[in-house]
C-alpha positions as CSV (number, residue, x, y, z in Angstrom):
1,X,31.0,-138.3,29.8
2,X,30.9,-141.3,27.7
3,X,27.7,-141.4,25.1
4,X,26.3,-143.8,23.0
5,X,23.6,-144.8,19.8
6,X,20.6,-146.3,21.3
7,X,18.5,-148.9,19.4
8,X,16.5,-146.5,17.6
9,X,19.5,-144.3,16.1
10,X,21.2,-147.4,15.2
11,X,18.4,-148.6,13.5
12,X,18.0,-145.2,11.0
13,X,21.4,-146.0,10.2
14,X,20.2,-149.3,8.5
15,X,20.9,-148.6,4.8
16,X,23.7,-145.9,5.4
17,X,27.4,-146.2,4.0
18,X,29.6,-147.8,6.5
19,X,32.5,-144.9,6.5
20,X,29.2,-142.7,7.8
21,X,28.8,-145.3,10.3
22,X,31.7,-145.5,11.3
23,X,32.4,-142.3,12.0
24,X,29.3,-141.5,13.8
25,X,30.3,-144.7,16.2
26,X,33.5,-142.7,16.5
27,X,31.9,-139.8,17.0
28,X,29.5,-140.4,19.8
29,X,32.2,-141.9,21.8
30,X,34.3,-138.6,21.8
31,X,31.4,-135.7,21.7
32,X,30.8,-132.7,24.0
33,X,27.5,-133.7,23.1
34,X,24.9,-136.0,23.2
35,X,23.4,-136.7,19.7
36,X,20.4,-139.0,17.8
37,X,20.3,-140.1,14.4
38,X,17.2,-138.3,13.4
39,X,17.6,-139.6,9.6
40,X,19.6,-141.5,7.3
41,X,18.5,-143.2,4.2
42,X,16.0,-142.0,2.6
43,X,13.2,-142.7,-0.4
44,X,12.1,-139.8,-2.9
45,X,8.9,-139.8,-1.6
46,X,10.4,-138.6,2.0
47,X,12.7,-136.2,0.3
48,X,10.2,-134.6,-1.8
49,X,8.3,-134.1,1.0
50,X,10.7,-132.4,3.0
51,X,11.4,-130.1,-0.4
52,X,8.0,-129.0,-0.2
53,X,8.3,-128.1,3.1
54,X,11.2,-126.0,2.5
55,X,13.6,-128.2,4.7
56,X,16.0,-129.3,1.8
57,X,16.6,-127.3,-1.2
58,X,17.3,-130.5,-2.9
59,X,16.1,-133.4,-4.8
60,X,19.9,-135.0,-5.2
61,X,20.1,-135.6,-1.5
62,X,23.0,-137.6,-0.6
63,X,20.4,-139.1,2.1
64,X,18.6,-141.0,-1.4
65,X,22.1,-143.4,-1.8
66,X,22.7,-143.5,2.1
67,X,25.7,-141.4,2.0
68,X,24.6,-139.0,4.3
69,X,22.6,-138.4,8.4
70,X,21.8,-136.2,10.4
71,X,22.0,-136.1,13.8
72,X,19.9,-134.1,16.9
73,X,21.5,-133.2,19.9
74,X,20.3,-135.0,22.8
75,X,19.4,-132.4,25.7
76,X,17.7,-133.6,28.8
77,X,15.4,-136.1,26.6
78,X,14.9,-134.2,23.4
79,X,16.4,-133.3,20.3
80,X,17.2,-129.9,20.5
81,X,18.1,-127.3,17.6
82,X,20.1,-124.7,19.5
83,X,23.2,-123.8,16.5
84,X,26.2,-123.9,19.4
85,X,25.2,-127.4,20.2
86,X,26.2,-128.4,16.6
87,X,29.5,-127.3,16.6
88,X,30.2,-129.1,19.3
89,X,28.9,-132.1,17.5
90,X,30.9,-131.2,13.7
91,X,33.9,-131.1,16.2
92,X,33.4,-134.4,17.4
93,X,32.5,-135.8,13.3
94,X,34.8,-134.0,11.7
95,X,37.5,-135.7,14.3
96,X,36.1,-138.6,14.0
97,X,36.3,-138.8,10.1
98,X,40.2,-137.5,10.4
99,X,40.9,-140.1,12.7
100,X,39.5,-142.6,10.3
101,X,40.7,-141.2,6.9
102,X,36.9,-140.4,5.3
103,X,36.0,-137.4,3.9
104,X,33.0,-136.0,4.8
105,X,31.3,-132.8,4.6
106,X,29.0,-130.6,7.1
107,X,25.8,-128.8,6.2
108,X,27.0,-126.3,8.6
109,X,29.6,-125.2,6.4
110,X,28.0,-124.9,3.2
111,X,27.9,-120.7,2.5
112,X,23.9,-121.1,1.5
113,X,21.4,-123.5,3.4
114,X,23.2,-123.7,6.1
115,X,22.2,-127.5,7.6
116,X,23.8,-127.7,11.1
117,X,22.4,-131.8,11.5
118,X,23.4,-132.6,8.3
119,X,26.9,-134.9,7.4
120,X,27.4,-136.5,4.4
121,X,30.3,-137.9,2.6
122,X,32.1,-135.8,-0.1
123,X,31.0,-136.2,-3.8
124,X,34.9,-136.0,-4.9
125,X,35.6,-138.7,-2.6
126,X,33.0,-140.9,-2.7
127,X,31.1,-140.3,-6.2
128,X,27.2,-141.0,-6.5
129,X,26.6,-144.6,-6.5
């Protein structure tokens, strides 16, 4: 099945990199998976809220230069948070990236903090702005 960005997670992409956008175009076309874009850029005043709330262990967020999303996956109407349902989706961004030559990097992978929605383009490859 065929997906696609509706007009609200095209919208939270307003501000983001355009290799992220691009490969989350990619992606959606070619995932096992429905998904949202549940966040992309992203002021210091929303990041240090979700710090204080223990969401992010960061204040150096690649979402504060638009170099990073993350994405829900879209279940019968909602975002859901279930961990095999973003594999499937890392599957679909981290083909979509190879197939585009960008480098990105998912939360999912990281050995502490584990962030399963989170995707965000490599630091070596694409230094802070």
């Amino acid at each position: 099945m065929a997906y696609s960005l509706s007009g609200k997670s095209l919208a939270r992409l307003s501000g983001v990199h355009d290799d992220v956008v691009l490969v989350v175009e990619r992606a959606i076309q070619i995932t096992d998976v429905d998904f949202a874009v549940t966040e992309g850029l992203r002021t210091r005043s929303r990041q240090k809220e979700l710090f204080d709330a223990g969401a992010t262990t960061t204040m150096n967020s690649r979402h504060l230069t638009g170099h990073a999303v993350d994405l829900g996956a879209w279940v019968t109407g909602g975002i859901r948070w279930d961990w095999p349902l973003y594999h499937k989706i890392a599957a679909a961004m981290k083909q979509a990236a190879d197939d585009l030559g960008v480098a990105i990097e998912w939360g999912g992978d990281w050995e502490s903090f584990k962030d399963g929605p989170h995707f965000q383009l490599s630091w070596q490859a694409y230094p802070a702005a």
